[in-house]
C-alpha positions, 0 to 999 in steps of 0.5 A, a space after each residue: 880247619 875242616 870245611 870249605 866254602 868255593 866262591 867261584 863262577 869259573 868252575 876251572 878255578 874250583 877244579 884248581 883249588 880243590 886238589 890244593 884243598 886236599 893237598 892240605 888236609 881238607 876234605 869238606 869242600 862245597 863249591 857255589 857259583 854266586 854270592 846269593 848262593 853263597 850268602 844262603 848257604 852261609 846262613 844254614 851252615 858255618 864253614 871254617 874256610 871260604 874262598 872267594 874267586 873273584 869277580 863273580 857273575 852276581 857282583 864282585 865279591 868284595 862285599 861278599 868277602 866282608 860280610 862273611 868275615 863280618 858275620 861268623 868264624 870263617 877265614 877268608 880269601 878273597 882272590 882277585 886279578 893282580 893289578 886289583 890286589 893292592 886296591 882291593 886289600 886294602 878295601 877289605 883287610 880291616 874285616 881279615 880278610 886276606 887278599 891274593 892276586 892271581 894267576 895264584 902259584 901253588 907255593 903261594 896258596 900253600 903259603 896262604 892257607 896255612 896263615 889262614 888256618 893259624 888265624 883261624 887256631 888263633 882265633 878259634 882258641 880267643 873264642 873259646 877263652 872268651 866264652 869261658 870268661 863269660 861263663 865265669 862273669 855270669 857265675 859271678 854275677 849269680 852267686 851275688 845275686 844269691 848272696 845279696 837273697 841270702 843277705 836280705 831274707 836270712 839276714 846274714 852278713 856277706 862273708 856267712 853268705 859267701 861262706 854258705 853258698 860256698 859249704 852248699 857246694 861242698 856239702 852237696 858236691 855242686 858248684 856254687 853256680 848251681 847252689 847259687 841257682 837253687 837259692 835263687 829258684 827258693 827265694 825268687 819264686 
């Protein structure tokens, strides 16, 4: 986790938070006074990490809290009084939110920070296996495509289909993603 996003209309809490921030290797910290401001800053940027200290002047933070792990990639804590905690995470933890209850300890926050960077790992790592896994359905699916042109304009079967695209792709020194994309571009056109 590189950057951080303070939710917090006591400044006395962002001035609290931020040294812990450091202590624990984060040096990108931005620090806002509502969840409009929150919300706005949100939509231009991605921050790994967003600390919400609530209530806040504009509403509670609850709502704030879900949208945002709603929305993107950041980890979020939400802190509340602690008569409140119990209420509030279970209000909010189904979106991943993490809810801690103040007056916060440093060992507490330590402790926390470092769950909320584990998830975001976790969480970061699913992201780009999901992607990859995308990547390959969508090859797939064009180098079908392609088979299916080469089957229905060179009359082939579809294992010479398959094994043209892929001796193109040796030949050539493409992958059969792009072999697939250039007989496409040919017959589609």
């Amino acid at each position: 986790m590189d950057s951080v996003l303070i939710v917090s209309s006591n400044d006395k809490a962002a001035e609290l938070l931020t040294p812990m921030l450091i202590q624990n290797g984060i040096e990108s910290i931005m620090t806002v006074k509502t969840a409009g401001e929150a919300r706005r800053i949100t939509i231009e940027r991605e921050f790994d990490l967003c600390i919400i200290n609530a209530p806040l002047s504009d509403e509670t933070g609850e709502q704030l809290s879900r949208n945002i792990a709603q929305d993107g990639e950041s980890q979020v804590i939400l802190l509340v009084r602690a008569e409140l905690a119990e209420d509030v995470a279970n209000a909010v933890e189904g979106e991943g939110v993490l809810v801690v209850g103040k007056p916060i300890q440093r060992a507490v926050m330590g402790s926390v920070l470092r769950l909320a960077r584990a998830s975001f790992n976790r969480i970061s790592a699913l992201r780009t296996k999901n992607k990859a896994l995308l990547r390959k359905i969508e090859d797939i699916r064009l180098i079908d495509r392609a088979k299916c042109i080469l089957i229905e304009y060179l009359r082939m079967s579809e294992t010479e289909a398959h094994h043209y695209i892929e001796k193109q792709a040796m030949d050539m020194r493409q992958t059969k993603r792009e072999v697939a994309l250039d007989i496409l571009k040919t017959y589609e056109e």
